[in-house]
Chimera marker file (.cmm) of the C-alpha trace (Angstrom):
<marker_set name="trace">
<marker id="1" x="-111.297" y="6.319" z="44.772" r="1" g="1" b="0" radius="0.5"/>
<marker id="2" x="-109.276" y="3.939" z="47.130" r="1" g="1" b="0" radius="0.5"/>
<marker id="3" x="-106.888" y="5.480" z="49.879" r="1" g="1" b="0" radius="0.5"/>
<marker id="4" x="-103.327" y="4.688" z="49.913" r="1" g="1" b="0" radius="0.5"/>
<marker id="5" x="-102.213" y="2.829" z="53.226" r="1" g="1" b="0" radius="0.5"/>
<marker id="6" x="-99.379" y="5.761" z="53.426" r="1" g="1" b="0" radius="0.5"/>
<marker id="7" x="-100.953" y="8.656" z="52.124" r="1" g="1" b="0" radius="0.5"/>
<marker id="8" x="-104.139" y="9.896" z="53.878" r="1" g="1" b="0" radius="0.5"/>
<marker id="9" x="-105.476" y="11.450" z="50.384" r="1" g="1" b="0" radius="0.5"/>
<marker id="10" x="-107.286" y="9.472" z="48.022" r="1" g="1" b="0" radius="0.5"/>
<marker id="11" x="-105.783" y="8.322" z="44.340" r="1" g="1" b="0" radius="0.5"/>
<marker id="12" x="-106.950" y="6.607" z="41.346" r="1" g="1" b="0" radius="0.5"/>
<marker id="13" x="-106.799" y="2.931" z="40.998" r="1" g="1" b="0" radius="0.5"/>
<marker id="14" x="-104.773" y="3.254" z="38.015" r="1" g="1" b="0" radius="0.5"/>
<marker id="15" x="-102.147" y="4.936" z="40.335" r="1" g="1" b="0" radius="0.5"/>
<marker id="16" x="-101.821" y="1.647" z="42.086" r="1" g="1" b="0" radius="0.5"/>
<marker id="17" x="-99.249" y="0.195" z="39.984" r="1" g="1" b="0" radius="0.5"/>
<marker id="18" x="-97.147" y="-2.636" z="41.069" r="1" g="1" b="0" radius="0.5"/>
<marker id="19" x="-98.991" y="-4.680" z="43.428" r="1" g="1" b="0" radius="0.5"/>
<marker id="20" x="-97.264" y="-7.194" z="45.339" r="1" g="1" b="0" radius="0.5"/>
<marker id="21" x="-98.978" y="-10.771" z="45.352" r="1" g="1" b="0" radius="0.5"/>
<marker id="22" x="-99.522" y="-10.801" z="48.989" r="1" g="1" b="0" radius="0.5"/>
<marker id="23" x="-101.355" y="-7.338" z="49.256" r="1" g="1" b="0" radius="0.5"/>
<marker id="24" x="-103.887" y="-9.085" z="46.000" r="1" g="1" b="0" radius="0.5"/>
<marker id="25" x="-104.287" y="-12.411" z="47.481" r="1" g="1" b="0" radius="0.5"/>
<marker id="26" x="-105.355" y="-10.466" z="51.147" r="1" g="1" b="0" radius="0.5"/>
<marker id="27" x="-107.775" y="-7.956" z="48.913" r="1" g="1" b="0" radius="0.5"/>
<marker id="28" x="-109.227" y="-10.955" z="46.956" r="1" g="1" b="0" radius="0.5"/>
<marker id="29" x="-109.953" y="-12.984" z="50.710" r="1" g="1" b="0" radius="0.5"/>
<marker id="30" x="-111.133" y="-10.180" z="52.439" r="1" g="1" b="0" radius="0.5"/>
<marker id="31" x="-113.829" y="-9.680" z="49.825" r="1" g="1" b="0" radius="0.5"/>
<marker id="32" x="-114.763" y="-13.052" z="49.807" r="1" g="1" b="0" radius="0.5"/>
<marker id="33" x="-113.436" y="-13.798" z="45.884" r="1" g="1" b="0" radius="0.5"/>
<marker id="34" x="-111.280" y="-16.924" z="46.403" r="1" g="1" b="0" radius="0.5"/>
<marker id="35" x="-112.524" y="-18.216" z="43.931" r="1" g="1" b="0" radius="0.5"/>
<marker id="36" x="-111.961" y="-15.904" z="41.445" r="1" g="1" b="0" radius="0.5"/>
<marker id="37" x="-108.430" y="-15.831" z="42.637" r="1" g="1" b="0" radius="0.5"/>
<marker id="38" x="-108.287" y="-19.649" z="42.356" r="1" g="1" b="0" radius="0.5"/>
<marker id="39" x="-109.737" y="-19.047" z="38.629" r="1" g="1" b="0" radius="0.5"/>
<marker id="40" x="-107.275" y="-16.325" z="37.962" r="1" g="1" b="0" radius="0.5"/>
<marker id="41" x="-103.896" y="-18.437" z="39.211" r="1" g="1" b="0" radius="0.5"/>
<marker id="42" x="-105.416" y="-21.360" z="37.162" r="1" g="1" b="0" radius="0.5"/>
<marker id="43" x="-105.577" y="-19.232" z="33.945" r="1" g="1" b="0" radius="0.5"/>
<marker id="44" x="-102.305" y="-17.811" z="34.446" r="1" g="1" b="0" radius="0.5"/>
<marker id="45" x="-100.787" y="-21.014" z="35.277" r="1" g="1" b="0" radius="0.5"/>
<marker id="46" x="-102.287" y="-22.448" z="31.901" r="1" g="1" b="0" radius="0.5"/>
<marker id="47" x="-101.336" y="-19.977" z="29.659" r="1" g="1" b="0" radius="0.5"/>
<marker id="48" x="-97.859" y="-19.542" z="31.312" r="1" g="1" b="0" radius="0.5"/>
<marker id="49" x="-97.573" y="-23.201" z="30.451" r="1" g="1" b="0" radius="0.5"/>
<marker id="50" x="-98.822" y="-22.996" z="27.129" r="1" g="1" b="0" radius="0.5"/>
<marker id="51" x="-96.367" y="-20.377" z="26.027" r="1" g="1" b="0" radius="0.5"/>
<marker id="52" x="-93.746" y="-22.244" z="27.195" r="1" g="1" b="0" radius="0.5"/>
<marker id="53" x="-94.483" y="-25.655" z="25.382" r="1" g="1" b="0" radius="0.5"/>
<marker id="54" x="-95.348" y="-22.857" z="21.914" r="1" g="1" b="0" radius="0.5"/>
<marker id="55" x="-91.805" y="-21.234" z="22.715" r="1" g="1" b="0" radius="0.5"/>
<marker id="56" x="-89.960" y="-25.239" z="23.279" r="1" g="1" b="0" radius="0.5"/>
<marker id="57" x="-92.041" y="-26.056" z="19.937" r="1" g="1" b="0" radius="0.5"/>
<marker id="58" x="-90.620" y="-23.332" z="17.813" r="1" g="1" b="0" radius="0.5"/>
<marker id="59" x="-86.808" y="-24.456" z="18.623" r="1" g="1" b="0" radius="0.5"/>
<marker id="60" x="-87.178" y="-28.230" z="18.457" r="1" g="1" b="0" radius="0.5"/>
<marker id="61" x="-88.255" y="-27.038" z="14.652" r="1" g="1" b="0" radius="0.5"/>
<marker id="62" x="-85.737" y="-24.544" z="13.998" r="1" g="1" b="0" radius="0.5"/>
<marker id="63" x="-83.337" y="-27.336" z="15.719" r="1" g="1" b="0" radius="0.5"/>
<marker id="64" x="-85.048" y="-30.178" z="13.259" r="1" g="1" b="0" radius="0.5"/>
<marker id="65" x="-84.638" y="-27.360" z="9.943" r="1" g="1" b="0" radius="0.5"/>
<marker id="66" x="-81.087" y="-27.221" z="10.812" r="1" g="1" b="0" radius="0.5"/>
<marker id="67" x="-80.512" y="-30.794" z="10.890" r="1" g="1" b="0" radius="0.5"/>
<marker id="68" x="-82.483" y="-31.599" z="7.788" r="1" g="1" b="0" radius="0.5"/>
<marker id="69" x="-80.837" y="-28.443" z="6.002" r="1" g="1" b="0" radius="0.5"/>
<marker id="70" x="-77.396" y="-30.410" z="7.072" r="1" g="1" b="0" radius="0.5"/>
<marker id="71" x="-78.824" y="-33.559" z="5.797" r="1" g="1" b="0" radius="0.5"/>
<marker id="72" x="-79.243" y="-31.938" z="2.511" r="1" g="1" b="0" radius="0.5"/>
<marker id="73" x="-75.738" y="-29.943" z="2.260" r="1" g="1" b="0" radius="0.5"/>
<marker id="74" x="-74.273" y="-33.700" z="3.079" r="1" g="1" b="0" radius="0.5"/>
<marker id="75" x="-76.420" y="-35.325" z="0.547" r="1" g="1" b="0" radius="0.5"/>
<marker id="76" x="-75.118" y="-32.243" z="-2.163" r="1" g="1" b="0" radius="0.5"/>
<marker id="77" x="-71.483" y="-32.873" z="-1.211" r="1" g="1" b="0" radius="0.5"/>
<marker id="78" x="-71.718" y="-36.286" z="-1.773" r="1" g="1" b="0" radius="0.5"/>
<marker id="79" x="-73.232" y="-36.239" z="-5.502" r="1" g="1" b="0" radius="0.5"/>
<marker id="80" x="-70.633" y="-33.637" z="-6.719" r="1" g="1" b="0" radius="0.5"/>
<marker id="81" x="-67.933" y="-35.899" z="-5.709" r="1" g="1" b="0" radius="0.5"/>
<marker id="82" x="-66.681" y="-34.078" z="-2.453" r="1" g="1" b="0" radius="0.5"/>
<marker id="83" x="-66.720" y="-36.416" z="-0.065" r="1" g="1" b="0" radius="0.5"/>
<marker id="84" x="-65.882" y="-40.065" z="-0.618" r="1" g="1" b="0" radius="0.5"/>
<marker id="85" x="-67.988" y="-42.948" z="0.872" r="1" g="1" b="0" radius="0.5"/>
<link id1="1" id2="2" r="1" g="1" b="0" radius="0.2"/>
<link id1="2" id2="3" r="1" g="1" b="0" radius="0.2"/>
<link id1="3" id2="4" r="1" g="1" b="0" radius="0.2"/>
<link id1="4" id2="5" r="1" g="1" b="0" radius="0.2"/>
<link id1="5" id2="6" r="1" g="1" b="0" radius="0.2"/>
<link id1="6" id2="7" r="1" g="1" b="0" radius="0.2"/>
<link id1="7" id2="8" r="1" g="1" b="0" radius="0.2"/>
<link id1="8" id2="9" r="1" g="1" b="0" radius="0.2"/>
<link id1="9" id2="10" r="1" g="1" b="0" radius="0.2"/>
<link id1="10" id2="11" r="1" g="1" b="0" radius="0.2"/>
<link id1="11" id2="12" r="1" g="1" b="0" radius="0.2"/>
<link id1="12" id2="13" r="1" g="1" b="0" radius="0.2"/>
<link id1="13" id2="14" r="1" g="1" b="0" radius="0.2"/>
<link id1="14" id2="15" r="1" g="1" b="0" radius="0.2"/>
<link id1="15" id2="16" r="1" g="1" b="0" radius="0.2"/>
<link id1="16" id2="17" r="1" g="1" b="0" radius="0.2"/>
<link id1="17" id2="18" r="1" g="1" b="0" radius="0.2"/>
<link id1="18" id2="19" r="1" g="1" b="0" radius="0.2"/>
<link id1="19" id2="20" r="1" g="1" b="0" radius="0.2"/>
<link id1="20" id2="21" r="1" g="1" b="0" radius="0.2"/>
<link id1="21" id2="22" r="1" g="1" b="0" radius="0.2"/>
<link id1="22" id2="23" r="1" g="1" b="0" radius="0.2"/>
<link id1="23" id2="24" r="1" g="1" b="0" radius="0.2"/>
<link id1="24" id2="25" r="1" g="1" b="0" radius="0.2"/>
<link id1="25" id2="26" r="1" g="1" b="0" radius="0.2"/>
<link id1="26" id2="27" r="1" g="1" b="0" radius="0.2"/>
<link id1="27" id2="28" r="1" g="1" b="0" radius="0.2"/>
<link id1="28" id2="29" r="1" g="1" b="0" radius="0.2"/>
<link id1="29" id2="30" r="1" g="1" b="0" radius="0.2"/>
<link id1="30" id2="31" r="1" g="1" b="0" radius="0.2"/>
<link id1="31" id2="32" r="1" g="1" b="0" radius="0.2"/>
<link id1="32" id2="33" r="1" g="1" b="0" radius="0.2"/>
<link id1="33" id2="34" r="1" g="1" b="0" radius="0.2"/>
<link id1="34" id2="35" r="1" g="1" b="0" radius="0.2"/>
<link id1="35" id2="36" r="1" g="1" b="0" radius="0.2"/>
<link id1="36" id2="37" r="1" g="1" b="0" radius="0.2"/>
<link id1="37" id2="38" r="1" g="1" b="0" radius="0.2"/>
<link id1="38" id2="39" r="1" g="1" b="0" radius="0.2"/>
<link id1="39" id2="40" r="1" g="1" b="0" radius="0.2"/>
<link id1="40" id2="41" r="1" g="1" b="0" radius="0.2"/>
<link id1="41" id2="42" r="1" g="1" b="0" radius="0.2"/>
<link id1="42" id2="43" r="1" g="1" b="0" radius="0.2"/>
<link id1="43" id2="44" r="1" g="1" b="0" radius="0.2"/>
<link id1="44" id2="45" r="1" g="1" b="0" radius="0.2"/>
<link id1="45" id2="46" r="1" g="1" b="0" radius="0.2"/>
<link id1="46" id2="47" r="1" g="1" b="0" radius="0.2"/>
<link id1="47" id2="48" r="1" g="1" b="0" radius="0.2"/>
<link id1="48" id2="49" r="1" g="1" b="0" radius="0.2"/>
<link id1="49" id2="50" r="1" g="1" b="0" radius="0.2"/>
<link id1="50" id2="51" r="1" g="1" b="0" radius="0.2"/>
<link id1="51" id2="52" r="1" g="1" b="0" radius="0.2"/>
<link id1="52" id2="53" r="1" g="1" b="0" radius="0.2"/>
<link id1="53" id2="54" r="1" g="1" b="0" radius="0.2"/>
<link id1="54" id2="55" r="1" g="1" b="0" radius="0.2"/>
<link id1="55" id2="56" r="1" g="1" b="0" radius="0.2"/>
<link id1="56" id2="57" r="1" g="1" b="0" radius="0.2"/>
<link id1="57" id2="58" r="1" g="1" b="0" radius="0.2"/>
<link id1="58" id2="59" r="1" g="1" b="0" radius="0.2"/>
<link id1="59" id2="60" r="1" g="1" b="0" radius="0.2"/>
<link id1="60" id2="61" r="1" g="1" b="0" radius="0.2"/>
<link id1="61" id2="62" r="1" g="1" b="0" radius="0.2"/>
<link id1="62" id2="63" r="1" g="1" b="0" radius="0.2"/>
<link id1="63" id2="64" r="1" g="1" b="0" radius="0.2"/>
<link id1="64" id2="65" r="1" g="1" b="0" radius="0.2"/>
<link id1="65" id2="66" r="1" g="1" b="0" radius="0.2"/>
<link id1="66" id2="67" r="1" g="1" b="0" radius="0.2"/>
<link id1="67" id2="68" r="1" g="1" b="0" radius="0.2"/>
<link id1="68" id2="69" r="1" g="1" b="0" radius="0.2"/>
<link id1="69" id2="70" r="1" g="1" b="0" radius="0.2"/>
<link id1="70" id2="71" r="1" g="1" b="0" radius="0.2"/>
<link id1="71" id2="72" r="1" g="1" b="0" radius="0.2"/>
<link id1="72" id2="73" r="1" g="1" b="0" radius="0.2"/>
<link id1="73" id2="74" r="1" g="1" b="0" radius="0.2"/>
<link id1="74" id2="75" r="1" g="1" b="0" radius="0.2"/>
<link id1="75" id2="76" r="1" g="1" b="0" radius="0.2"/>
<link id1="76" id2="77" r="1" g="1" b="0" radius="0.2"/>
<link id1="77" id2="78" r="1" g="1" b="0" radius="0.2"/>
<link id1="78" id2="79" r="1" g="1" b="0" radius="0.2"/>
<link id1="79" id2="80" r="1" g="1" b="0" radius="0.2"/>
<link id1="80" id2="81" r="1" g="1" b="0" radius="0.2"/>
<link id1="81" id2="82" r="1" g="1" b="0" radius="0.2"/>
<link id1="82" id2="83" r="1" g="1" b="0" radius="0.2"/>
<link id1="83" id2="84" r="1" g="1" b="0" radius="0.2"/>
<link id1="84" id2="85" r="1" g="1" b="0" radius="0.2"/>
</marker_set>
């Protein structure tokens, strides 16, 4: 059980929900885990980053389907007589 800075009775950690970033950074120091906070902001950072480039990767192939799609309407047009050279 961990006490609540407001309350004087105790709760369950699962009660605890948000934390603000400054109230986990000063938890992680005083207990002498910087490094496992320096882990943890490393990790996040990472996989923050690679969901990004994953997310930019999807639409620069959707964009590159839609121009070869394009490509290949053009290419139709032009062999049925549509559109003159």
């Amino acid at each position: 059980m961990v006490m609540n800075s407001r309350q004087t009775e105790p709760y369950r950690t699962a009660d605890r929900l948000p934390i603000n970033m400054e109230h986990a950074a000063r938890e992680f120091a005083g207990r002498g885990d910087l490094a496992h906070l320096a882990l943890f902001l490393w990790a996040s950072g990472a996989s923050g980053l690679l969901i990004w480039s994953l997310r930019e990767l999807v639409r620069s192939n959707r964009r590159f389907n839609d121009f070869v799609t394009e490509l290949s309407r053009l290419n139709r047009a032009m062999e049925q007589g549509r559109i003159q050279r």
